[in-house]
C-alpha positions in Angstrom: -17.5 -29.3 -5.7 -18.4 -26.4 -3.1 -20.4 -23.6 -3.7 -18.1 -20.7 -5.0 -17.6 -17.9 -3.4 -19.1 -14.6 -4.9 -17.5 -11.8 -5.4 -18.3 -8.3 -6.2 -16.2 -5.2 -7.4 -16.7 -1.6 -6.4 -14.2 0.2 -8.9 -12.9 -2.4 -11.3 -9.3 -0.4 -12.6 -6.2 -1.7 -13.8 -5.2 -2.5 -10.1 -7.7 -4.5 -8.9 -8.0 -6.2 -11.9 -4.4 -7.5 -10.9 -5.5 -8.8 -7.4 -8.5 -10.7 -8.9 -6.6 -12.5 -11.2 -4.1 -13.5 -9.3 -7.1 -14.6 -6.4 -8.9 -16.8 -8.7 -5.5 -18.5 -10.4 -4.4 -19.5 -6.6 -8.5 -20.2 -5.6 -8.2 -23.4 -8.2 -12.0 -22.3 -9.4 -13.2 -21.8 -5.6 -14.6 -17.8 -6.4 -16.4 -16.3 -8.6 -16.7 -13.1 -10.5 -20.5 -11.8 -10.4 -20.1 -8.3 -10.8 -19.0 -4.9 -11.0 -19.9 -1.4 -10.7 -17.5 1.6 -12.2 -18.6 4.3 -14.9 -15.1 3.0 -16.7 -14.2 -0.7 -15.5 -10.5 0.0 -17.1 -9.4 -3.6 -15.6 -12.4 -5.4 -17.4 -10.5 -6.1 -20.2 -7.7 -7.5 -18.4 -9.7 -9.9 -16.4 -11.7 -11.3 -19.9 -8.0 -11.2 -21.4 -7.3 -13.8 -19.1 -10.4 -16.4 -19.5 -12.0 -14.3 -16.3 -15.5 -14.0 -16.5 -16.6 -10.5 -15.1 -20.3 -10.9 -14.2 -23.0 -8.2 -14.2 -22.1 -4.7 -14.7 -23.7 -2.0 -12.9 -23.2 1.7 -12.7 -23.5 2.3 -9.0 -22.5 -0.1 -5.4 -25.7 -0.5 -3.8 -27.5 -1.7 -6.6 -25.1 -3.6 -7.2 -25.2 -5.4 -3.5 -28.9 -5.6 -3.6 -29.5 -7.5 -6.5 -26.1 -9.8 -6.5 -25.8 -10.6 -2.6 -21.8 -11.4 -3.1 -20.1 -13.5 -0.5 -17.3 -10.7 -0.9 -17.0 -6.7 -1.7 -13.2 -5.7 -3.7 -12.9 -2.3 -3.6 -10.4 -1.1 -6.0 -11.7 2.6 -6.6 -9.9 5.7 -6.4 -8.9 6.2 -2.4 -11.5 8.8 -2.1 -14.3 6.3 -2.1 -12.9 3.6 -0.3 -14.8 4.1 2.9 -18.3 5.0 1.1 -17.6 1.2 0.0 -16.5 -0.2 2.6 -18.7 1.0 4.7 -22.1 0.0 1.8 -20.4 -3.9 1.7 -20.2 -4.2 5.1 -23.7 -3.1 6.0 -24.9 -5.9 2.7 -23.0 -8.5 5.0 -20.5 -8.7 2.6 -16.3 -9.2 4.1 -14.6 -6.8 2.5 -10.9 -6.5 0.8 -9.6 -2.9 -0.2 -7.1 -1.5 -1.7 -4.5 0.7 0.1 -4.8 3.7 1.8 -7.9 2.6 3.2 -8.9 6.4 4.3 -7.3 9.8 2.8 -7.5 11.6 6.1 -8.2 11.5 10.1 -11.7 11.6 9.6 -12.1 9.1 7.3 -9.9 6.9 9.2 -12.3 7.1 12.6 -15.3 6.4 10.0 -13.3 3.1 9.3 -12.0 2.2 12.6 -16.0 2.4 14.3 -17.1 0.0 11.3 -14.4 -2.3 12.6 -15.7 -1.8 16.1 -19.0 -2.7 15.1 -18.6 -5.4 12.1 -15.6 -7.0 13.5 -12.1 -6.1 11.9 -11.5 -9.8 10.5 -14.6 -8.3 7.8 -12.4 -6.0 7.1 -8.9 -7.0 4.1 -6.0 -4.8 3.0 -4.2 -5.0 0.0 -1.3 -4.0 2.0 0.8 -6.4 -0.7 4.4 -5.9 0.5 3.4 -7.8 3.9 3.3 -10.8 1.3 6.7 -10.1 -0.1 9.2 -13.2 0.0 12.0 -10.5 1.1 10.0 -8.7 3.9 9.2 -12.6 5.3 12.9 -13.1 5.5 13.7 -10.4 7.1 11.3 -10.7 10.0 12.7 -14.3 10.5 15.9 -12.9 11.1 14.2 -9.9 13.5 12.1 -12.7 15.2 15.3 -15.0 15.6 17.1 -12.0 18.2 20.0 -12.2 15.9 19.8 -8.2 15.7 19.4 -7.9 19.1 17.8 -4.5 20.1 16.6 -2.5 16.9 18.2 0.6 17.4 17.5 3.0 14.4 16.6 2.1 10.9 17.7 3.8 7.2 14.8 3.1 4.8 13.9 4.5 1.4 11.4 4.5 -1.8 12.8 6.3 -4.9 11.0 5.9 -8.4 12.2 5.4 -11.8 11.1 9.0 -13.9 8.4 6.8 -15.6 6.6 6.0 -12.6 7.0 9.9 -11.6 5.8 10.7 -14.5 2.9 8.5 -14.8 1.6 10.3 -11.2 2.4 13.6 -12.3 -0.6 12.6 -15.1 -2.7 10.6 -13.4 -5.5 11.0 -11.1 -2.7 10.2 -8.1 -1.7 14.0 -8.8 -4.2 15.5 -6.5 -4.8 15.2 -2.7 -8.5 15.2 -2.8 -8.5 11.8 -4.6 -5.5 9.8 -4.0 -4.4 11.1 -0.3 -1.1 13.0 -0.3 1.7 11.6 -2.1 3.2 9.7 0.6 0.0 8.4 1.9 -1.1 6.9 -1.8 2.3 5.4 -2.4 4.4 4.5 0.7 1.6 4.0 3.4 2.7 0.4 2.7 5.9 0.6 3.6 5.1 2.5 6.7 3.2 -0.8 7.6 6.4 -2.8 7.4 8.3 -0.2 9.1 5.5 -1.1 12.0 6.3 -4.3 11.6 10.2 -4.3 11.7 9.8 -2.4 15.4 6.9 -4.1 16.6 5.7 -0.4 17.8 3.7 2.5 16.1 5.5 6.5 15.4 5.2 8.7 18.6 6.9 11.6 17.0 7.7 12.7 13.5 9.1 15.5 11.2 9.3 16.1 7.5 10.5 18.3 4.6 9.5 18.2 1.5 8.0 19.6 -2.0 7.4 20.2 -5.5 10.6 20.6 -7.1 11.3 18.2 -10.0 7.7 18.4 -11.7 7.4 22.2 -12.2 6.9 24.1 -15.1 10.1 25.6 -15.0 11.1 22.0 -15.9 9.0 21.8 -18.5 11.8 20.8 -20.7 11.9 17.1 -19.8 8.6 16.4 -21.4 10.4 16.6 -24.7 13.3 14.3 -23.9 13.1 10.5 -25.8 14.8 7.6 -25.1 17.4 5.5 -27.6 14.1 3.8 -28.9 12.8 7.2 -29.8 9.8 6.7 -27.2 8.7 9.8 -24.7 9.4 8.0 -21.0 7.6 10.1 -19.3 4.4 9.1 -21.0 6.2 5.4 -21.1 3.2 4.3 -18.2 -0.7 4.7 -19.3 -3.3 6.6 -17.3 -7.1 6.4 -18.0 -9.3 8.4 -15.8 -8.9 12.3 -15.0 -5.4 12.5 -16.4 -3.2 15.2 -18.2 -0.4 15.1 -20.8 1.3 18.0 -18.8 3.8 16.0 -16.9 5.5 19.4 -15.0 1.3 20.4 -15.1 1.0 23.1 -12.3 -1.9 21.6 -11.3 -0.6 18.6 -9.4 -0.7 19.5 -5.8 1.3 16.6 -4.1 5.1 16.7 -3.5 7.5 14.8 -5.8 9.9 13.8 -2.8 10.2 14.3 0.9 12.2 13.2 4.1 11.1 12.3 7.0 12.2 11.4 10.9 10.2 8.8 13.1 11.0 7.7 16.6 8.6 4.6 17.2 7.2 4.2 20.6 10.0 0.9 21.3 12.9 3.9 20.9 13.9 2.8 17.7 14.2 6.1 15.3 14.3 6.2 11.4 15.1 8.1 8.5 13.0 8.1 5.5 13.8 9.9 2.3 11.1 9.3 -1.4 12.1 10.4 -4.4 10.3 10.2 -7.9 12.5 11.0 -10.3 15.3 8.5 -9.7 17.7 7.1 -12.9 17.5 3.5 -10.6 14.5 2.3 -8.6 15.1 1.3 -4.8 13.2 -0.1 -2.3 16.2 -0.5 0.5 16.0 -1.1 4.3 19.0 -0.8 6.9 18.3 -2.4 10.1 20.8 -1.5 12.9 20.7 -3.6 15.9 22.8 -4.1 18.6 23.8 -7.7 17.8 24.0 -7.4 14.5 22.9 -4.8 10.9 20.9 -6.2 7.8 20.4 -4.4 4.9 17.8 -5.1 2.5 16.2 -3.8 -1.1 13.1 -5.4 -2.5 14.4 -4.2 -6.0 17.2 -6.4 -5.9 16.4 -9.2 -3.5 19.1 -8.9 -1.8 19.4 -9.6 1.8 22.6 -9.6 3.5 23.2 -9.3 7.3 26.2 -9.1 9.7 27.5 -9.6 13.5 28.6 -6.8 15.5 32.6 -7.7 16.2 32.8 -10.5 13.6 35.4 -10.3 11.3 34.0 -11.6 8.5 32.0 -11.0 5.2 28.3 -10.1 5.3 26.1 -13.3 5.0 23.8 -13.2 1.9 20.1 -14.7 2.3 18.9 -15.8 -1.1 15.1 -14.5 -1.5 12.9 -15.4 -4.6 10.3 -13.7 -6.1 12.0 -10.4 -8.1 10.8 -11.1 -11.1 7.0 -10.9 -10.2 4.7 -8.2 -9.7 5.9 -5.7 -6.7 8.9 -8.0 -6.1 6.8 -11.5 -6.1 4.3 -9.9 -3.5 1.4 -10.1 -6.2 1.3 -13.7 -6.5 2.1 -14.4 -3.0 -0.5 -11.9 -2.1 -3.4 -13.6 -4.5 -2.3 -17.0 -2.2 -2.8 -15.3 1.0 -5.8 -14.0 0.0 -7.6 -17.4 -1.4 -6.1 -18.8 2.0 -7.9 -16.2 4.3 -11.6 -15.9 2.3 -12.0 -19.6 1.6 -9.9 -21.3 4.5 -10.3 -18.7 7.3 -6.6 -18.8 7.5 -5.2 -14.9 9.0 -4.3 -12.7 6.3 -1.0 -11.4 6.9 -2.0 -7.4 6.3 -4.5 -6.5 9.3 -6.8 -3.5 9.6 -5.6 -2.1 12.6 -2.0 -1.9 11.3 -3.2 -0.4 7.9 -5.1 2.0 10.0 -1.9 3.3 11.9 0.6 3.6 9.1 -1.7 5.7 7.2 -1.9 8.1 10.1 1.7 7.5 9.9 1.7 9.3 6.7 -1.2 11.8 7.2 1.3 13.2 10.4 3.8 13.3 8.8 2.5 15.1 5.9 1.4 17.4 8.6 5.2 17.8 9.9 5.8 18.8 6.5 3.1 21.1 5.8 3.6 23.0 9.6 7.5 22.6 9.7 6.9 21.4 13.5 7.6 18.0 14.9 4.5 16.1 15.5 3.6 14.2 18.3 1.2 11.8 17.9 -0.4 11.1 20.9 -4.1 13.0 20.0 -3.7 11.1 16.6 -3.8 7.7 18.5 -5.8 9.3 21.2 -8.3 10.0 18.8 -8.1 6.2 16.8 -8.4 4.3 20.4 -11.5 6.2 21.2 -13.4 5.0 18.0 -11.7 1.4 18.1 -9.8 0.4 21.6 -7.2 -1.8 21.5 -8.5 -4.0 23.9 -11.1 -4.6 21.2 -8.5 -4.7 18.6 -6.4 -7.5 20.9 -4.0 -9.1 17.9 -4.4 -6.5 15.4 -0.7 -6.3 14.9 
């Protein structure tokens, strides 16, 4: 048998805990846990739970990396401390796979793209786990086949049911100075597929958005049960810096927003979040000008038409809705055994991670200003620390 592969964990939550366990059911006993370094390894538990030995245990990173040497650095911290990590795992030799957003802001974000300048961005993984979803596959077969024709404008969405809302109204995901801003911490993946879908990144955005639903002048909802007698918004645990004050005032992200995004190809999209939703959706309308597919990873469902053909929409069957984020967390843990021990490419790339979180940072911006932003500095500013030339095949 050959030599496992080590790996190390900076910020062992419930998350990463997820990503590991799916890795090392898919690596067939290839990697190995060594160690771990987090004040309150919250997905510990989980991993032993499942037969997963954890290693070592260590309460800061670079001790960590000195005395274990991993093959491999999981960061699965709060966003904050992404970088700090990356940035310690790289310079220990280690490759590194993160957790999205991989930066909360611009600077942050030019820290990153300079280590991938220097290190190499193939060093560098993101658990942007949608780009392993059966659904979004299928529908970049059908993009890739021409049947669409040009992509002309696209209607997407993210709306959460009141548990999750309420769970980030509590949890440490409340406030910008750990998690990002709301749409950065939770959609910046979808923004990556929306990349995807028009081969192009955003030249120009706008937003609106706020604080509306969560507000103590809603206070109200926190006493509402369900049939079963149970509280829903308190229906999802949180661990580390939380509250019990779901409509807290302290919560400084929005609780949903719109925005508009012409991509640099022409096509132009509207976008609208929303975390208080009675139904979850996940839903993406592609118009071309051969043909419109419409598509919602809650429901895997895929069906798709031809412009001037008088028939009924075509249904693709896609599997995978009843695993975790809509089968994307197993066929993530396979894509990522496939890429650390048989250098296969990893179907999220760094440079594309990079992009749709300025995405979201300039459009959070929009929102903030109430002006349209053009993001030509923003890129300006990314190619400077990282060319593209450099970066040849990021997308």
């Amino acid at each position: 048998m050959p030599t496992p592969l080590t790996i190390a964990v900076a910020g062992l939550g419930s998350r990463i805990s997820c990503v590991i366990g799916n890795l090392v059911k898919a690596s067939a006993g290839r990697v190995r846990i060594v160690g771990w370094a987090d004040p309150e390894p919250l997905g510990k538990a989980n991993l032993e739970k499942a037969g997963i030995a954890t290693g070592q245990g260590f309460a800061t990173v670079e001790p960590m990396l000195a005395a274990l040497k991993p093959d491999v650095l999981m960061v699965g911290s709060p966003n904050h401390l992404h970088v700090d990590f990356i940035e310690a795992g790289l310079g220990a030799g280690c490759r590194i796979f993160t957790e999205k957003p991989v930066a909360i802001d611009r600077a942050q974000t030019v820290r990153v793209a300079k280590l991938a300048a220097r290190h190499g961005a193939d060093r560098i993984l993101v658990g942007l786990v949608l780009r392993s979803a059966p659904l979004f596959r299928a529908v970049m077969a059908q993009l890739a086949s021409g049947r669409l024709g040009q992509l002309t404008s696209l209607e997407t969405n993210e709306h959460l049911g009141y548990e999750h809302g309420g769970f980030l109204m509590r949890d440490w995901r409340r406030y910008r100075r750990y998690a990002g801003s709301y749409l950065l911490e939770k959609c910046c993946h979808d923004f990556d597929l929306y990349q995807g879908f028009t081969g192009t990144r955003a030249v120009k955005v706008a937003s609106f958005g706020g604080r509306d639903i969560f507000t103590p002048a809603n206070a109200a909802i926190e006493q509402r049960r369900d049939a079963d007698g149970k509280a829903p918004y308190h229906a999802w645990p949180t661990r580390w810096n939380t509250t019990e004050k779901v409509c807290d005032s302290d919560a400084d992200t929005v609780d949903h927003q719109v925005a508009v995004v012409e991509y640099a190809g022409g096509a132009r999209m509207a976008f609208h979040s929303n975390t208080h939703c009675a139904f979850g959706q996940r839903r993406w309308l592609l118009a071309g000008t051969k043909a419109t597919l419409e598509a919602d990873l809650a429901t895997s469902k895929v069906r798709i038409q031809d412009i001037h053909v008088q028939k009924q929409p075509e249904e693709l069957p896609v599997p995978g809705l009843e695993h975790g984020h809509y089968g994307a967390d197993d066929a993530m843990g396979v894509d990522l055994a496939a890429s650390l021990l048989d250098g296969k490419p990893f179907p999220a790339n760094l440079r594309s991670a990079l992009e749709a979180g300025i995405t979201c940072m300039a459009i959070d911006e929009a929102q903030r200003s109430g002006q349209v932003v053009d993001l030509a500095p923003w890129w300006a500013e990314l190619d400077a620390a990282w060319p593209r030339a450099v970066a040849a095949g990021a997308r």
